[in-house]
C-alpha positions as CSV (number, residue, x, y, z in Angstrom):
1,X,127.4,138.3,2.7
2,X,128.0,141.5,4.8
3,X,130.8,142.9,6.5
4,X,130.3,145.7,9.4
5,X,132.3,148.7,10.3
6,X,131.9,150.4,13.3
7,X,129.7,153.2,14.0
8,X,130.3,156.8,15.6
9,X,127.4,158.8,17.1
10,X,127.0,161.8,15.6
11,X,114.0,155.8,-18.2
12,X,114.5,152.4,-16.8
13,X,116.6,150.8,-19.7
14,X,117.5,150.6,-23.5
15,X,116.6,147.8,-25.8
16,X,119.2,145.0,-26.2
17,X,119.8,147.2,-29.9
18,X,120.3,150.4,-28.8
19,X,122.9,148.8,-26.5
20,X,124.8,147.8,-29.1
21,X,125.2,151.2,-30.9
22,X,127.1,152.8,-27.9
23,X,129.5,153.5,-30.3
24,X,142.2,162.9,-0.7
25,X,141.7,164.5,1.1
26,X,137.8,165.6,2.0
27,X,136.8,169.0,3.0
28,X,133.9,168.3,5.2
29,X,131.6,170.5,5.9
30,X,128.5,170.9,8.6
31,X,125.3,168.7,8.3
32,X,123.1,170.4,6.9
33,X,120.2,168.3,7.6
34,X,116.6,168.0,7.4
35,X,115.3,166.1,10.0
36,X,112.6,164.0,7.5
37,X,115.3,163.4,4.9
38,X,116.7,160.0,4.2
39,X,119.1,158.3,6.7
40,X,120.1,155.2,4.8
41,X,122.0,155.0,0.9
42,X,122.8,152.7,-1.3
43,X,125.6,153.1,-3.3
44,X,126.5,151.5,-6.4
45,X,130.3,151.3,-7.0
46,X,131.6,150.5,-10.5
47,X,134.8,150.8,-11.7
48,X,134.7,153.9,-14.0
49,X,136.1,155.2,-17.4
50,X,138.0,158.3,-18.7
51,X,135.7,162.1,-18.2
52,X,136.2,162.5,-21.9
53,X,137.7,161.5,-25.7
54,X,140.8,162.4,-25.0
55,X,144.5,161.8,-24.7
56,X,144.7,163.4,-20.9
57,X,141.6,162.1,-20.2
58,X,142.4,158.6,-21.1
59,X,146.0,159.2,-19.3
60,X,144.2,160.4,-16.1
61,X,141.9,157.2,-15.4
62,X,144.7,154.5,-16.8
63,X,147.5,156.6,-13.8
64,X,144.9,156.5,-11.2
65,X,143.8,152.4,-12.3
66,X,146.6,151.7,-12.8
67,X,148.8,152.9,-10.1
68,X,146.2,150.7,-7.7
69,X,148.3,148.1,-6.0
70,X,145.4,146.0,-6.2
71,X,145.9,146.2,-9.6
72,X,148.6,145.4,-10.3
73,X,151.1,143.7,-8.2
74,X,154.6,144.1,-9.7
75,X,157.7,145.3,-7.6
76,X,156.9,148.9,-7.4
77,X,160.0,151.0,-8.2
78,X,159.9,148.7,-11.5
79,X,156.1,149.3,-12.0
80,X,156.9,152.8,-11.4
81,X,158.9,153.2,-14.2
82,X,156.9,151.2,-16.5
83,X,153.7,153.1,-16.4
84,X,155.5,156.4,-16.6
85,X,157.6,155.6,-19.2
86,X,155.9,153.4,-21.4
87,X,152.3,152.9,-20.5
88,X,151.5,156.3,-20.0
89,X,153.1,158.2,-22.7
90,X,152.2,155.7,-25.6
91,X,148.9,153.8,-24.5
92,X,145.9,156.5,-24.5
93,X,146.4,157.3,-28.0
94,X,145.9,153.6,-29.3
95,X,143.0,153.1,-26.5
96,X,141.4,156.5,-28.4
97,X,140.3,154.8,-31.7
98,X,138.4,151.7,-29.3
99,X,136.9,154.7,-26.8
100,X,135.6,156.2,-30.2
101,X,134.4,152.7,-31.4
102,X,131.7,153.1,-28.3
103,X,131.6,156.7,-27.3
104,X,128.7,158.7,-27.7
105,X,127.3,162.1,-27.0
106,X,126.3,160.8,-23.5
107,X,130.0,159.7,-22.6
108,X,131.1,156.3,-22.0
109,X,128.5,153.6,-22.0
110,X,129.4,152.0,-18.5
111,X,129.1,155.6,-17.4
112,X,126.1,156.5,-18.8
113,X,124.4,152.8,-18.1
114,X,125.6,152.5,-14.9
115,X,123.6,156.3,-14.0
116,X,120.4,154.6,-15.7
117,X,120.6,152.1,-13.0
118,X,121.4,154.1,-10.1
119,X,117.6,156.1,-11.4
120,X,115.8,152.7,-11.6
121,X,116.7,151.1,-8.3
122,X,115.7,154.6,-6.5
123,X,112.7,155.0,-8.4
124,X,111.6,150.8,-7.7
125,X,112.9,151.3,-4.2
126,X,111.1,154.7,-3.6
127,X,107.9,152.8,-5.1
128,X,108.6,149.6,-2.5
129,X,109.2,151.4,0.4
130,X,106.3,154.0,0.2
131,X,108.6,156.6,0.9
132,X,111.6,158.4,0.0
133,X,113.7,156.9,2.8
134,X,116.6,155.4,0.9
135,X,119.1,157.4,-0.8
136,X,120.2,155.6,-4.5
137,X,124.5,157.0,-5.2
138,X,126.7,155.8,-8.1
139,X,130.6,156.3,-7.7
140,X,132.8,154.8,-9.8
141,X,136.1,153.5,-7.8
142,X,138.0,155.4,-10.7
143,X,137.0,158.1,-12.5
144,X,134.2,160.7,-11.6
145,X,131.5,160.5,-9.5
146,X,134.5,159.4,-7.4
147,X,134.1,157.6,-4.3
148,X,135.6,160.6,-2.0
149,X,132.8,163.2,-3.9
150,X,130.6,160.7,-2.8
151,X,131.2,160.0,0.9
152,X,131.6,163.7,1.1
153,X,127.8,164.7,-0.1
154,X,126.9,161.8,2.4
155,X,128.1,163.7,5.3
156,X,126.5,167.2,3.6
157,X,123.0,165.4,3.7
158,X,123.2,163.7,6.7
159,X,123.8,160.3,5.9
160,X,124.2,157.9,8.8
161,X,123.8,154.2,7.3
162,X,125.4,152.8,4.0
163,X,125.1,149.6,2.1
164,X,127.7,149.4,-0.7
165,X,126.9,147.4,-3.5
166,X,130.2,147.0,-5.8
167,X,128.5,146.1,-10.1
168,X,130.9,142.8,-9.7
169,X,128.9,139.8,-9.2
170,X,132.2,137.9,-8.7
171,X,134.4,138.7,-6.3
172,X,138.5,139.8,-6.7
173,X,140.6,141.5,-4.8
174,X,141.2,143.7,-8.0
175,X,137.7,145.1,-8.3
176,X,135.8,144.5,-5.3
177,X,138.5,145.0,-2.3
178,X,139.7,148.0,-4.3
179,X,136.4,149.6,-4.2
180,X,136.8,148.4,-0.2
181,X,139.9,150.2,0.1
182,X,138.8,153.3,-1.7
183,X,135.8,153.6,0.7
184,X,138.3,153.2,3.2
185,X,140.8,155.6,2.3
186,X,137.7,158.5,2.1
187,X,136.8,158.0,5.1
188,X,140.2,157.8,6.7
189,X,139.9,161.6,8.2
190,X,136.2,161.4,9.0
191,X,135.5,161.3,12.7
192,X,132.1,160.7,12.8
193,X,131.8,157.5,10.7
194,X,128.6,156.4,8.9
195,X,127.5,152.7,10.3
196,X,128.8,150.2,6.3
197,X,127.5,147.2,5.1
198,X,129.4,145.4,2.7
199,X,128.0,143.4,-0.7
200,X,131.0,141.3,-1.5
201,X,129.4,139.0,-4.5
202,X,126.2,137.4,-6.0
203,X,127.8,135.4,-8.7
204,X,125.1,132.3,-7.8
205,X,122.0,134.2,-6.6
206,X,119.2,132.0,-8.5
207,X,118.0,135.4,-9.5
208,X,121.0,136.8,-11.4
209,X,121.7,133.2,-12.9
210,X,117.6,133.3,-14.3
211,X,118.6,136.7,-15.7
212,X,121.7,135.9,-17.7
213,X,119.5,132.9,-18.9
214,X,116.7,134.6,-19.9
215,X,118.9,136.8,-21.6
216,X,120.4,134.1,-24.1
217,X,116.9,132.9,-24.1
218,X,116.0,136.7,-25.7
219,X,119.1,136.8,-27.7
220,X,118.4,133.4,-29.2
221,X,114.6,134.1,-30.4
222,X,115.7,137.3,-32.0
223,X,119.0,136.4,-33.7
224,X,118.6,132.4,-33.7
225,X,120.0,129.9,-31.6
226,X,123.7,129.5,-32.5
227,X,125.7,125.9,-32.6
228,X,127.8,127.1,-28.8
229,X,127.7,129.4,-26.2
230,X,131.0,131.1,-25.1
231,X,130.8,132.5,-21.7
232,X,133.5,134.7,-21.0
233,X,135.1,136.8,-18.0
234,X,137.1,139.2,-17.5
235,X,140.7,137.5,-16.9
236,X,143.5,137.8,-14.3
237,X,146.9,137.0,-13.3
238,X,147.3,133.0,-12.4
239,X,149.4,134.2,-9.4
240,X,146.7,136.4,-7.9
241,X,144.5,133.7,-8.0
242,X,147.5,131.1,-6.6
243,X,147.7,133.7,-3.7
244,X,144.1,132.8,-2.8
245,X,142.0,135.2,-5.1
246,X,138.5,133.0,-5.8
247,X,137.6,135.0,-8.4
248,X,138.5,131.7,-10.8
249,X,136.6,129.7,-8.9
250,X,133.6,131.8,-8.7
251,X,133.7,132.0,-12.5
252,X,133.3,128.9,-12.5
253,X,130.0,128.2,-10.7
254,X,128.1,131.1,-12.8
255,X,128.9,129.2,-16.0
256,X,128.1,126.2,-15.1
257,X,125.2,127.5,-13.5
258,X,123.9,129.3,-16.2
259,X,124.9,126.1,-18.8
260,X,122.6,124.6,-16.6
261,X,119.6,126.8,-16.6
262,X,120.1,126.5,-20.2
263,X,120.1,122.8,-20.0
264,X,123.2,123.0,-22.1
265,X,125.7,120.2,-22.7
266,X,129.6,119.9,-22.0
267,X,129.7,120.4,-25.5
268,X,127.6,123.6,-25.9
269,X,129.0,126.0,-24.1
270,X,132.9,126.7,-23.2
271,X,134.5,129.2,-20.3
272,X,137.4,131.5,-21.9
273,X,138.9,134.4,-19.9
274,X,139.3,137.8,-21.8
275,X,141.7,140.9,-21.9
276,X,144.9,139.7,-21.1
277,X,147.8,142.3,-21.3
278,X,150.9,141.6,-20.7
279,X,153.6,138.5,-20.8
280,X,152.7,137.1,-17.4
281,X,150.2,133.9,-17.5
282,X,146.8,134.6,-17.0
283,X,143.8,132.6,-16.1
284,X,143.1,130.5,-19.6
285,X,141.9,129.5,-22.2
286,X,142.5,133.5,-23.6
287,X,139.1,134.2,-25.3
288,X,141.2,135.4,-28.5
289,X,143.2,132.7,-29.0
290,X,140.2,130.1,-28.4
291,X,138.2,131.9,-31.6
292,X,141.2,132.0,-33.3
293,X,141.2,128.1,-32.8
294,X,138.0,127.8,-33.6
295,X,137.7,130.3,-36.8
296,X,140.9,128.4,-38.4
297,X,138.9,125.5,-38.3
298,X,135.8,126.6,-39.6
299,X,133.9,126.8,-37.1
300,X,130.6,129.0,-37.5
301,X,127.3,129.7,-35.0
302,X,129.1,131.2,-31.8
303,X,127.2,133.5,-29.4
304,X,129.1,135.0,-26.5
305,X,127.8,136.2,-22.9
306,X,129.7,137.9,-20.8
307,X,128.2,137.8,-17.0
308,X,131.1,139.1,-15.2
309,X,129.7,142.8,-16.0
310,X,126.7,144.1,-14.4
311,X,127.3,147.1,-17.1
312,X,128.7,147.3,-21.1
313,X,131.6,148.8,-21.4
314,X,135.2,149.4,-23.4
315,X,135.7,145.3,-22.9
316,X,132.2,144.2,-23.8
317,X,131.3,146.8,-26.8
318,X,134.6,147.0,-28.0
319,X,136.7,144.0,-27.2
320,X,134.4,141.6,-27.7
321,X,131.1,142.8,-29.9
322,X,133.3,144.2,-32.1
323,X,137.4,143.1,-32.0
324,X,136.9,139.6,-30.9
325,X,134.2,138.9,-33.7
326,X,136.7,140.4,-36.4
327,X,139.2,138.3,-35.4
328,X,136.7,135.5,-35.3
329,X,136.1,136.3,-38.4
330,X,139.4,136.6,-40.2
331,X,140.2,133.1,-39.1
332,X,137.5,131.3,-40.8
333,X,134.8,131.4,-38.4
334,X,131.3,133.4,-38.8
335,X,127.9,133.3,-37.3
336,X,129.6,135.3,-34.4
337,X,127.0,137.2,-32.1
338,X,127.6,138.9,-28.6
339,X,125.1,138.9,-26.0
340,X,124.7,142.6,-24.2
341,X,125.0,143.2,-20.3
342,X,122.1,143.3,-17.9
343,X,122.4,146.8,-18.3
344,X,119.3,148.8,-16.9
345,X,116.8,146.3,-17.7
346,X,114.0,146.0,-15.4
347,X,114.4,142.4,-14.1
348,X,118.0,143.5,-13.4
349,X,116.9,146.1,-11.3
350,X,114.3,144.5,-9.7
351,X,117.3,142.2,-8.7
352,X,119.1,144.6,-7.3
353,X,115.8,146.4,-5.2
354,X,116.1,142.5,-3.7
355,X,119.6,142.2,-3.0
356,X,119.4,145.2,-1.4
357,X,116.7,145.4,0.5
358,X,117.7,141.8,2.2
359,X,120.9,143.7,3.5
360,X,118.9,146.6,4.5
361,X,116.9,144.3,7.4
362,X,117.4,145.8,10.8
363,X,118.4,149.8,9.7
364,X,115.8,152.3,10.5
């Protein structure tokens, strides 16, 4: 599914292992074009992570996330107040010892991932088209390469056509609309406005369900088949989905999709949400709480997929490879194995060269 905007004249991957170790203003300037250089881009939007291991650093991307209104939706004098006298001050330095957990000499891993697939999909799309006529960015909708850097090295090279394609395979108005609005905002003082296409989800393409399954599939012959299959997603706020958010909903058809594929039954697999902060109810069952449940009564054999990231990051690597499985543990369960992100492998980019070249049809 696309949406339009109006248009003024003018190394592929790592293993599945090495995954695992990952311990506005615009000043534009003249085109400065040349004529046989590419027209059309693709830009991959994810959501982004701290510059650096560090206490400003970390405060930096949690003021800019955070302060998003798509974010969080709280009364905004009292939000105000709370992020800069509480959040802010206190919260990097606890999130420093999980950033270490997963940091290595190449940065963050959704960082560093994420740039591994913006190289593959050029390189498969440069070897599809026969030609160098479609320009591969990566921006991340917080963070650096930001969104405005971006737009503004489109308008340096000439860039008249863009097809974003925000890493979210389910839609929310928390991930994917906020990388719509940031798009938005950078372009606000542009006159001359590139011609946008719009990705908003691909949480049932048969492709991207195949993938996940295959990847269980891989897991499974190299670890062995556990007893259940915990498919988790990122969570959010009940009310944002009670205001009409179908990010719930959406979760909903990849699992049982995938379960599916997998030809699993009701009692193989189970949908838990993950990451709740807060007091506020969230979209449940909590994936802690549910291995809690299930370690204080001896459960053991548990392998978790997470298909609501297109890239491993802080929530995958940290939260749930290495947290959740501790407190799996600790409660009498074991047998606990997580199942990376699609990452950079090559059927996930060869998804992607489809996906986007379907929503390329019609542009020079």
């Amino acid at each position: 599914m696309t949406v339009h905007a109006g248009y003024g004249h003018a190394t592929l991957a790592n293993s599945k292992d090495s995954r695992l170790k990952w311990k506005h203003s615009i000043i534009m300037t003249p085109d400065t074009t040349d004529s046989s250089a590419s027209k059309n881009a693709v830009l991959l939007v994810n959501l982004g992570s701290p510059d650096e291991l560090s206490p400003p650093a970390l405060r930096r991307y949690l003021k800019q996330f955070l302060s998003d209104r798509r974010v969080i939706e709280a009364p905004k004098l009292i939000w105000w107040f709370v992020l800069r006298c509480i959040i802010l001050p206190w919260r990097p330095r606890k999130l420093m010892h999980a950033y270490g957990n997963i940091w290595s000499e190449r940065g963050s891993p959704i960082r560093a991932i994420s740039l591994q697939q913006r190289d593959a999909l050029q390189a498969l799309l440069d070897n599809q088209s026969g030609n160098k006529n479609i320009s591969v960015e990566l921006a991340m909708t917080y963070g650096n390469p930001s969104i405005p850097e971006v737009i503004a090295k489109f308008r340096q090279t000439g860039i008249e056509r863009v097809l974003v394609l925000p890493m979210f395979p389910q839609y929310s108005a928390t991930t994917t609309a906020a990388t719509f609005d940031a798009i938005a905002n950078a372009l606000s003082n542009v006159r001359d406005l590139p011609e946008l296409r719009f990705i908003k989800q691909y949480y049932e393409r048969d492709a991207y369900i195949e993938l996940l399954a295959e990847s269980t599939r891989q897991q499974w012959q190299q670890q062995g088949r556990q007893g259940h299959l915990m498919i988790s997603f990122h969570g959010l706020p009940l009310t944002y989905v009670e205001k009409g958010d179908p990010y719930a909903r959406q979760c909903e058809a990849t699992a049982s999709a995938l379960a599916d594929k997998l030809g699993l039954k009701k009692n193989q697999w189970s949908l838990t949400y993950q990451s709740r902060v807060g007091m506020t109810p969230w979209l449940q069952p909590y994936t802690e709480e549910t291995l809690i449940e299930w370690g204080k009564s001896g459960r053991s054999g548990i392998d978790v997929i997470c298909p609501g990231f297109s890239a491993d990051c802080l929530e995958t690597l940290e939260e749930v490879a290495i947290t959740n499985k501790e407190i799996f543990e600790q409660a009498g369960g074991s047998d606990y194995h997580y199942i990376p992100a699609l990452n950079a492998d090559q059927g996930h980019i060869a998804m992607l060269a489809e996906l986007t070249q379907q929503h390329l049809q019609g542009w020079p």
